[in-house]
MITOR-192747 format. One line per field, with one value per residue: residue number from 1; residue in one letter; x, y, z of N, C-alpha, C in turn. Coordinates in nm, 2 decimals. Atoms other than C-alpha are relative to their C-alpha. Layout:
N
num	NUM|...
residu	a|...
n_x	X|...
n_y	Y|...
n_z	Z|...
ca_x	X|...
ca_y	Y|...
ca_z	Z|...
c_x	X|...
c_y	Y|...
c_z	Z|...
***
This chain:
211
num	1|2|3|4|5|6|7|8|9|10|11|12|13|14|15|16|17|18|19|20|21|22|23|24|25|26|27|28|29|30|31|32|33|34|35|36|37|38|39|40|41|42|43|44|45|46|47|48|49|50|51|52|53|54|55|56|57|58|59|60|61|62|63|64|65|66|67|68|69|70|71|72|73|74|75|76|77|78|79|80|81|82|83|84|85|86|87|88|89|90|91|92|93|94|95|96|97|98|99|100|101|102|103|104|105|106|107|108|109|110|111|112|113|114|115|116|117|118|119|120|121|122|123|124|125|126|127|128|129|130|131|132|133|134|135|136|137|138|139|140|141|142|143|144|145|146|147|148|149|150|151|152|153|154|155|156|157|158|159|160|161|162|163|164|165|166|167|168|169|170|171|172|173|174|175|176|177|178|179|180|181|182|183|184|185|186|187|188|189|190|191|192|193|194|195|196|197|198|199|200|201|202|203|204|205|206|207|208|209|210|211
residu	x|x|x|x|x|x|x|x|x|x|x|x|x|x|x|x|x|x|x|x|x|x|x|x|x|x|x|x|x|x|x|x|x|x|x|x|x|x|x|x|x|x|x|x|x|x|x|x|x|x|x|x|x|x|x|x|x|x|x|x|x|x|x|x|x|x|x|x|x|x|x|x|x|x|x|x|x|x|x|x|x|x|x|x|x|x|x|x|x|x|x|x|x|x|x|x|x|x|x|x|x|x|x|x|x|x|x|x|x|x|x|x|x|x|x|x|x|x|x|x|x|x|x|x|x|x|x|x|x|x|x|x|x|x|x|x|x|x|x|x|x|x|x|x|x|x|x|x|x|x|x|x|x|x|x|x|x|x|x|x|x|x|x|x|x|x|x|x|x|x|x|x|x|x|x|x|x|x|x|x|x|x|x|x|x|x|x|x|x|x|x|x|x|x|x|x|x|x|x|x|x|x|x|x|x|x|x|x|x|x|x
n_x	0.12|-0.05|-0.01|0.10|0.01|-0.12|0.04|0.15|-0.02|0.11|0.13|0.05|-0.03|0.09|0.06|0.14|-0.02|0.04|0.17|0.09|0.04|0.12|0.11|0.01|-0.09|0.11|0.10|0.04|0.06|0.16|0.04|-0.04|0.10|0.08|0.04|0.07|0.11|0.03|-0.08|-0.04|-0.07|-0.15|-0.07|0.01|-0.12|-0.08|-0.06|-0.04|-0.17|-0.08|0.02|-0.06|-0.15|-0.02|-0.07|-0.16|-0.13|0.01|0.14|0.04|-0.09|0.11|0.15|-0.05|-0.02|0.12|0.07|-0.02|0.03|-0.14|0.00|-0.11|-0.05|0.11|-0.02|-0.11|0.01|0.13|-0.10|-0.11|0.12|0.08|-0.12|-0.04|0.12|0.15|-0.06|-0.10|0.04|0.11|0.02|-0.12|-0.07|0.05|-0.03|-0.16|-0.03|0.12|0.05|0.15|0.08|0.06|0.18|0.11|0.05|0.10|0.13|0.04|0.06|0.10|0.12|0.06|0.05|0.15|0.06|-0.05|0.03|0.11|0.01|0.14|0.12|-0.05|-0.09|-0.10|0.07|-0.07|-0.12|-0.03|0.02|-0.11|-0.11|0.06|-0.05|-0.11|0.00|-0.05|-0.15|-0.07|0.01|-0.02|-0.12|-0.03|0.01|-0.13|-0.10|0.10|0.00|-0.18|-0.02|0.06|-0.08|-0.12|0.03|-0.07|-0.16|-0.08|0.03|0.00|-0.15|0.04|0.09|-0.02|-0.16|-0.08|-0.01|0.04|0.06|-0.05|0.00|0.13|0.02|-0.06|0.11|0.13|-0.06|0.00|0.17|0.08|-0.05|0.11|0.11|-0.03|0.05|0.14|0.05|-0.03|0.03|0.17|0.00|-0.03|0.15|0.07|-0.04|0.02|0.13|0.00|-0.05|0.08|0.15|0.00|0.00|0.08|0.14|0.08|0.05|0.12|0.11|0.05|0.04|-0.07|-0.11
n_y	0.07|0.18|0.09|0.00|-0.05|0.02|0.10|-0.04|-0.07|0.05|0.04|-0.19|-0.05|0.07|0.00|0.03|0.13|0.03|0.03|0.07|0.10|0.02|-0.02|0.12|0.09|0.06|0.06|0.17|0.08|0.00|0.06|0.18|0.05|-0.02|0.08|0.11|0.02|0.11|0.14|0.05|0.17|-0.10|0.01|0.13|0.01|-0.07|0.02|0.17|-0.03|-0.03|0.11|0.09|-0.07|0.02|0.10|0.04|-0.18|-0.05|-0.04|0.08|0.01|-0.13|0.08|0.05|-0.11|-0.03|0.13|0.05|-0.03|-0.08|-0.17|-0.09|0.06|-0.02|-0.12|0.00|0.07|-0.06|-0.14|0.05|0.05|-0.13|-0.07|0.04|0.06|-0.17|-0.15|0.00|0.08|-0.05|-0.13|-0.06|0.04|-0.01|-0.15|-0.02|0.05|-0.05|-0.10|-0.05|0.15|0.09|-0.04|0.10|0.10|-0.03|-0.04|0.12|0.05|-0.07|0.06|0.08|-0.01|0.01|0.15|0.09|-0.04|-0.10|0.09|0.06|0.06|-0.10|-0.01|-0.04|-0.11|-0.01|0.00|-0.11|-0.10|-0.08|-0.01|-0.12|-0.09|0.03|-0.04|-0.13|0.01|0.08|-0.04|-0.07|0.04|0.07|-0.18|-0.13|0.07|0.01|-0.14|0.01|0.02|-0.12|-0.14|0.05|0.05|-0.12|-0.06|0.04|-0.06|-0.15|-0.03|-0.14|-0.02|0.02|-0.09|0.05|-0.04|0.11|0.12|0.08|-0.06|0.06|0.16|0.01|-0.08|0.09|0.05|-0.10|0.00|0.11|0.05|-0.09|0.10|0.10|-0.03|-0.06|0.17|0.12|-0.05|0.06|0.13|0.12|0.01|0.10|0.10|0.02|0.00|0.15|0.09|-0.03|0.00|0.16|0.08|0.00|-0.09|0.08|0.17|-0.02|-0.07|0.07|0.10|0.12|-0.01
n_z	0.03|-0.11|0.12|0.02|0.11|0.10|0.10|0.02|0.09|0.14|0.02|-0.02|0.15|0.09|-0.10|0.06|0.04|-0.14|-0.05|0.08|0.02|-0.10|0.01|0.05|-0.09|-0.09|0.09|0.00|-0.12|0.01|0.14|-0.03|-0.14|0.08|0.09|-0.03|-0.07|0.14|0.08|-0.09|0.05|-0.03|-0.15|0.00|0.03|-0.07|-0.18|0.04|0.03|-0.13|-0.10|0.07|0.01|-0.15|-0.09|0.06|0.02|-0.08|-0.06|-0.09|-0.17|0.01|-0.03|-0.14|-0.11|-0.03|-0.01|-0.13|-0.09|-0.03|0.04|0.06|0.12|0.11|0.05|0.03|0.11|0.03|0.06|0.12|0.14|0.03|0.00|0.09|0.13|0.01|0.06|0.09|0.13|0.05|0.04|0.02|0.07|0.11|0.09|0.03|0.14|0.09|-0.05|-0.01|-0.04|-0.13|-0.03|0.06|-0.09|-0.11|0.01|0.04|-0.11|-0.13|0.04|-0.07|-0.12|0.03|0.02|-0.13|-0.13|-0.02|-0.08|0.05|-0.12|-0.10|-0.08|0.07|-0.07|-0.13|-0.05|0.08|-0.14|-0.01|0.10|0.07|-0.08|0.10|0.13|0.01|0.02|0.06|0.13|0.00|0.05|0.16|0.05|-0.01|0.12|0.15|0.04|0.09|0.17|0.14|-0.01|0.05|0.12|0.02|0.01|0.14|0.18|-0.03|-0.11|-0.04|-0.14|-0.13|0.00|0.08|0.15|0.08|-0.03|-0.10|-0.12|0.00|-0.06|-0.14|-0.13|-0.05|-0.07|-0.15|-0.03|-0.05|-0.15|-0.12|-0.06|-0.09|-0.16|-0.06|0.05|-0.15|-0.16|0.00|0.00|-0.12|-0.05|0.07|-0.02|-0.17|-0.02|0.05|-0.10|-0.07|0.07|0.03|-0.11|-0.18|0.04|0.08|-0.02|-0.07|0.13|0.09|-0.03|-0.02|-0.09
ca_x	1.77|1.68|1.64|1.27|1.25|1.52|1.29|0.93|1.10|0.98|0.67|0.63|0.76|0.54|0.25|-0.04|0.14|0.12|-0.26|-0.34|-0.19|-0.35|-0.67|-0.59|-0.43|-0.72|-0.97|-0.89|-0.90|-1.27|-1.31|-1.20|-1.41|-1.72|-1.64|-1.64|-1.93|-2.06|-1.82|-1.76|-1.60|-1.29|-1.25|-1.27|-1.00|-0.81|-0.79|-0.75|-0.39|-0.28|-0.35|-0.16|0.13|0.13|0.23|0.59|0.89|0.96|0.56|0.52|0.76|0.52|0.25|0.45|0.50|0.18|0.03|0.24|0.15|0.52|0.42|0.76|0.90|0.58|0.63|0.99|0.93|0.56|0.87|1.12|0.82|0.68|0.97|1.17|0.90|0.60|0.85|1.17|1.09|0.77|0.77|1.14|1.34|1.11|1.16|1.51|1.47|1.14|1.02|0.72|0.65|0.63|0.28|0.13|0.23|0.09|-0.20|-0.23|-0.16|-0.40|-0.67|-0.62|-0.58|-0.96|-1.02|-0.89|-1.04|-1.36|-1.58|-1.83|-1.96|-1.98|-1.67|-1.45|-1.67|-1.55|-1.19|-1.19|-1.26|-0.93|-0.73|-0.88|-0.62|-0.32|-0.46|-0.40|-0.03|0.08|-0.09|0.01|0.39|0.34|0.20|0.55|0.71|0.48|0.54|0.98|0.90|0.73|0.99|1.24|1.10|1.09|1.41|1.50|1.26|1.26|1.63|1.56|1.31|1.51|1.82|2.00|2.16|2.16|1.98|2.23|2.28|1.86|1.87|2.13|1.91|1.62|1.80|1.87|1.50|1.41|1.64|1.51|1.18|1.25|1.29|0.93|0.85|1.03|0.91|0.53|0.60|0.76|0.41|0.24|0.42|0.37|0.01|-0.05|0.12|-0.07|-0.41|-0.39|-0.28|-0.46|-0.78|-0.88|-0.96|-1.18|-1.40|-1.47|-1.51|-1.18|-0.95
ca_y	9.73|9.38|9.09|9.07|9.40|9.31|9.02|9.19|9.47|9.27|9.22|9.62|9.68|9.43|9.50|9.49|9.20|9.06|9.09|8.95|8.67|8.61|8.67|8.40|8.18|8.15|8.20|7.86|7.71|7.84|7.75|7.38|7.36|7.44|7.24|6.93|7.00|6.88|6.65|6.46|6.11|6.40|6.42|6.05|6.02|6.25|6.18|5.77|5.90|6.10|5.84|5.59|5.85|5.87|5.52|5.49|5.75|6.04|6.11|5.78|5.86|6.22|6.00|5.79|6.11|6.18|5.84|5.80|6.12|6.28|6.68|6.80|6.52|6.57|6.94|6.93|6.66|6.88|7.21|7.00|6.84|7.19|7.38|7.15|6.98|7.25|7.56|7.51|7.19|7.25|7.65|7.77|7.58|7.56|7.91|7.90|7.72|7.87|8.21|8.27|7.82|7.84|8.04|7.79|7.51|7.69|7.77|7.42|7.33|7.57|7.37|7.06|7.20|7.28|6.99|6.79|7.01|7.10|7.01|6.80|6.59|6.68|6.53|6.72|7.04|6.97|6.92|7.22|7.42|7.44|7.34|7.67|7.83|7.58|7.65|8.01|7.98|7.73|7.93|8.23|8.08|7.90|8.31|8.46|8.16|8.23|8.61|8.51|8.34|8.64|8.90|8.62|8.54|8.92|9.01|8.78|8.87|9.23|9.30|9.69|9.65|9.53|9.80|9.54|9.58|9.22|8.87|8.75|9.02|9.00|8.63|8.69|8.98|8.72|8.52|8.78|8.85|8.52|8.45|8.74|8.59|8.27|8.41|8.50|8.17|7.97|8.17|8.09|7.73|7.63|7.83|7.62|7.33|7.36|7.45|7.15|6.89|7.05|7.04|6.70|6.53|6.66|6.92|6.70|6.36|6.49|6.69|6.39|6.14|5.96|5.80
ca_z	1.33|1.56|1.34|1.39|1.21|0.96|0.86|0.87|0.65|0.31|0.44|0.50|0.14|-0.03|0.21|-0.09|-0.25|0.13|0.14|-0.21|-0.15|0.19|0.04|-0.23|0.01|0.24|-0.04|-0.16|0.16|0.17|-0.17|-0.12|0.20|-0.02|-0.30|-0.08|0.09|-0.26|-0.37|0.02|-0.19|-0.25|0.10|0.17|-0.09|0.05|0.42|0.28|0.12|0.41|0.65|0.38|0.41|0.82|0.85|0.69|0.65|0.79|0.86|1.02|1.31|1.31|1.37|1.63|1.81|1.84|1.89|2.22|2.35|2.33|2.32|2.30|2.05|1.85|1.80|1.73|1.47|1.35|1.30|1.11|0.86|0.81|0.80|0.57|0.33|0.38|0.29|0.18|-0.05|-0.15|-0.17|-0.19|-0.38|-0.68|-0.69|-0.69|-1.04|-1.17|-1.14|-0.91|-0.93|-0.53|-0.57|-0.76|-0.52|-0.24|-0.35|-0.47|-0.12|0.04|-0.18|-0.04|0.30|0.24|0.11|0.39|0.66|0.56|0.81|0.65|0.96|1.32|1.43|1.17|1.31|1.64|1.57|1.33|1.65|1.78|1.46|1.31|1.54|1.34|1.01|1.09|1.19|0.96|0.68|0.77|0.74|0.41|0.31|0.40|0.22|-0.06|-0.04|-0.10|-0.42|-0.53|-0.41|-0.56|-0.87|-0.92|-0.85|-1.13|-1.42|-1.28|-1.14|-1.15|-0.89|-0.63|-0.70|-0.93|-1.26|-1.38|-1.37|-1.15|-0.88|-0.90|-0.77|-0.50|-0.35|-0.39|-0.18|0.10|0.09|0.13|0.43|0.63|0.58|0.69|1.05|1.06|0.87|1.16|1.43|1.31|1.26|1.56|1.74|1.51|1.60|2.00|1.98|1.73|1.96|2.24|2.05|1.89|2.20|2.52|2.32|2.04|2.18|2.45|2.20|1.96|2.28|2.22|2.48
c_x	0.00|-0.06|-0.19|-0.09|0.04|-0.11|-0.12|0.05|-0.01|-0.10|-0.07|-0.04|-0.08|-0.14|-0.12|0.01|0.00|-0.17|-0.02|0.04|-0.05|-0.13|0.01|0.05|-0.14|-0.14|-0.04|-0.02|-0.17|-0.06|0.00|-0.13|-0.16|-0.03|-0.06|-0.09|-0.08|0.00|0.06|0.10|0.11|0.06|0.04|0.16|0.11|0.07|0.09|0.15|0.09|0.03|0.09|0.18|0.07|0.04|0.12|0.08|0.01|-0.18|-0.06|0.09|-0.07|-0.10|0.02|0.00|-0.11|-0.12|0.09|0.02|0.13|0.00|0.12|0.09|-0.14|-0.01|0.08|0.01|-0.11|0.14|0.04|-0.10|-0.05|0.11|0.09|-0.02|-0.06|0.07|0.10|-0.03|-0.13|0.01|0.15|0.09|-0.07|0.02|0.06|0.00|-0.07|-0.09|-0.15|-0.04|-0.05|-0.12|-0.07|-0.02|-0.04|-0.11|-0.07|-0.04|-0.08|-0.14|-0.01|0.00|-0.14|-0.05|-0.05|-0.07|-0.12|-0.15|-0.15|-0.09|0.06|0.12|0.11|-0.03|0.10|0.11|0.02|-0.02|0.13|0.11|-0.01|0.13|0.17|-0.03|0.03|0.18|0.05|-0.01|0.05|0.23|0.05|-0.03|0.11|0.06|-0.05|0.08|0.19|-0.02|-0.08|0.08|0.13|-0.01|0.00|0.10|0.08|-0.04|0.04|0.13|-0.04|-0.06|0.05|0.16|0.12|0.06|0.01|-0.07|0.04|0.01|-0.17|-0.02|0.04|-0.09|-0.14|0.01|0.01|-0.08|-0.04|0.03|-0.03|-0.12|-0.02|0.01|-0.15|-0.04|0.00|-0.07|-0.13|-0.01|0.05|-0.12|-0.05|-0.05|-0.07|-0.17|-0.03|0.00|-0.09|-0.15|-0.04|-0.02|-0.09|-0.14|-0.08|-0.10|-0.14|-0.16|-0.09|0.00|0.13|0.09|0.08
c_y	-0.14|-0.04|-0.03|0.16|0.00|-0.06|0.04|0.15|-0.04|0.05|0.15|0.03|-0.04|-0.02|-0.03|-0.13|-0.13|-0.06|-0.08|-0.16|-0.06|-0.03|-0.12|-0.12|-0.11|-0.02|-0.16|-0.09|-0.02|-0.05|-0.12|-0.06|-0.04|-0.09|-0.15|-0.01|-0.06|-0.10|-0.09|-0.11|0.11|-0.06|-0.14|-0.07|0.02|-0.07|-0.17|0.01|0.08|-0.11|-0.08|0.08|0.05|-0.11|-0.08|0.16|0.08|0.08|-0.12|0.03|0.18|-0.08|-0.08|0.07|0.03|-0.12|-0.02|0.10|0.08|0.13|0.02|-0.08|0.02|0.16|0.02|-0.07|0.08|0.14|-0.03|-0.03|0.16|0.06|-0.01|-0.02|0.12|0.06|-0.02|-0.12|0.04|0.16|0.07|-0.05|0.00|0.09|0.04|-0.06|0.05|0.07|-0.01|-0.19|0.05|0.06|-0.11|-0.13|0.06|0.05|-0.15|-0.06|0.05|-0.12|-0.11|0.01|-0.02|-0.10|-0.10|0.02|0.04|-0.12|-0.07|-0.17|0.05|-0.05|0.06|0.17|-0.03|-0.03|0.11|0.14|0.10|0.02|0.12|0.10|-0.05|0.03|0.12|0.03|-0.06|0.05|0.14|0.00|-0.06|0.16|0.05|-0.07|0.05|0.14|-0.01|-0.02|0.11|0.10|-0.09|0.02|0.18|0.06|-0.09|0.05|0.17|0.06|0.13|0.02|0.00|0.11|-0.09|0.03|-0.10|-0.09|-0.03|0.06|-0.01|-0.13|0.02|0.08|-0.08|-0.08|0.03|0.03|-0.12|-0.06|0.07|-0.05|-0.11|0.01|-0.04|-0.08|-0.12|0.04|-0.06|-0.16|-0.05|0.06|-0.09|-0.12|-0.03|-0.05|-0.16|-0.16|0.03|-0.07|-0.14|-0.10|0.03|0.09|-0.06|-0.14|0.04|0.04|-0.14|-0.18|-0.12|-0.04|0.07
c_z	0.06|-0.13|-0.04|-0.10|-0.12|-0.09|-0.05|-0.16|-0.17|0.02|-0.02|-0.14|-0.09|0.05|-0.09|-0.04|0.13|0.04|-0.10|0.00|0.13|0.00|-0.12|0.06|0.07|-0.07|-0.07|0.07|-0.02|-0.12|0.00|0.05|-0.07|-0.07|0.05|0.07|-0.08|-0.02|0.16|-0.05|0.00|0.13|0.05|-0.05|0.04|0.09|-0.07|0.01|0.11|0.08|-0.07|0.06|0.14|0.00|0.00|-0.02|0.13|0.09|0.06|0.10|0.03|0.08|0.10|0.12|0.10|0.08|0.15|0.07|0.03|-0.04|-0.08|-0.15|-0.12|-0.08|-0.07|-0.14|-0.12|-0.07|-0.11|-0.12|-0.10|-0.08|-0.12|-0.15|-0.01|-0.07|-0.06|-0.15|-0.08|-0.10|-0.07|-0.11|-0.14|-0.05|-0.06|-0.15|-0.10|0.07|0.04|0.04|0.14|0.06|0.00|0.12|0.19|0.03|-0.05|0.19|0.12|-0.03|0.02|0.13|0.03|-0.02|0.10|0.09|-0.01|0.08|0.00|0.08|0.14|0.07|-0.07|0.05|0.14|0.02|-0.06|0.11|0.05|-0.09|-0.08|0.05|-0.12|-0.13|-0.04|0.00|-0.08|-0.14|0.01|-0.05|-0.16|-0.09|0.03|-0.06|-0.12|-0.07|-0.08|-0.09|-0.06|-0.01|-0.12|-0.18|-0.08|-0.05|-0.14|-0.11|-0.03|0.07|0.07|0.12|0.17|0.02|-0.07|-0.13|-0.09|0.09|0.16|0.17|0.03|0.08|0.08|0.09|0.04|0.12|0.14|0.00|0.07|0.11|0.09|0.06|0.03|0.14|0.03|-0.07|0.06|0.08|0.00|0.02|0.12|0.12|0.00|0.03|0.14|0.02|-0.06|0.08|0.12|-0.02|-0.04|0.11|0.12|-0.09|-0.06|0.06|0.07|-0.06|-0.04|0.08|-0.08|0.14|0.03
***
């Protein structure tokens, strides 16, 4: 078996659990999008605190990357953030302590994706053009993270399920689940990443008439 089947071999197995949360994944997205077409001061807020959180740390040298136009160090840097923060912190490790949490915060963070992106005048329209293309990859990644903490969180309350006989063997096979899918969680993210860096730097500006 090559490793690219190795890793998709969850996704096979849990193929309904796969869709539903796809379909709540991206439903909040569109849900978000919606609300602030309403509520625009949200958005406002929003973007304000991002922007605050681009210009120090490790997301101010992100924002450096990008600001001087350095594709390949902007990607590379765009992987690591995602990769690290996005999935492991965010989604994975929560799980590892509490069954199932790294749904919640990904479904939290699909809903300010939406938030964020919804494109409530026309220059948010016309970058949502080709970022439509990142919000696909990047979500599609944070959905295979999502889908570990469900196979994980499982395997713990539910040992049986995964061919265990206790708690503990349960967690470890969570574990081997969740590292399979991490392949196919990297592989989307460093796409992700390329396109992104691409998109930002040389597709966007032109669009919305900047330098």
């Amino acid at each position: 078996m090559s490793v690219l089947d190795n890793a998709l071999a969850p996704i096979r197995r849990f193929r309904r659990e796969y869709l539903a949360i796809n379909i709540a994944y991206y439903g909040a997205v569109a849900g978000a999008m919606a609300w602030v077409s309403f509520d625009p001061a949200l958005q406002q807020e929003l973007l304000e605190a991002v922007g605050g959180a681009f210009t120090e740390g490790p997301l101010g040298t992100v924002a450096g990357a990008y600001a001087g136009g350095n594709v390949l160090l902007a990607a590379v840097l765009t992987f690591a953030v995602n990769l690290l923060l996005g999935s492991v912190v965010s989604i994975t490790l929560p799980s590892l302590v509490i069954p199932f949490s790294g749904l919640l915060v990904g479904m939290y963070r699909a809903f300010l994706w939406g938030a964020l992106l919804s494109p409530t005048s026309e220059e948010l329209a016309l970058i949502m053009i080709p970022h439509s293309i990142t919000l696909v990859l990047e979500g599609q990644a944070y959905i295979v993270a999502m889908l570990a903490a469900y196979i994980q969180g499982r395997a713990i309350v539910w040992p049986a399920t995964v061919g265990a006989g206790t708690r503990r063997q349960g967690y470890i096979a969570g574990v081997r689940s969740t590292l399979r899918l991490y392949a196919i969680v990297a592989l989307l993210l460093a796409v992700a990443a390329v396109y992104e860096a691409i998109e930002v730097i040389y597709i966007i500006p032109p669009l919305i008439g900047a330098p």
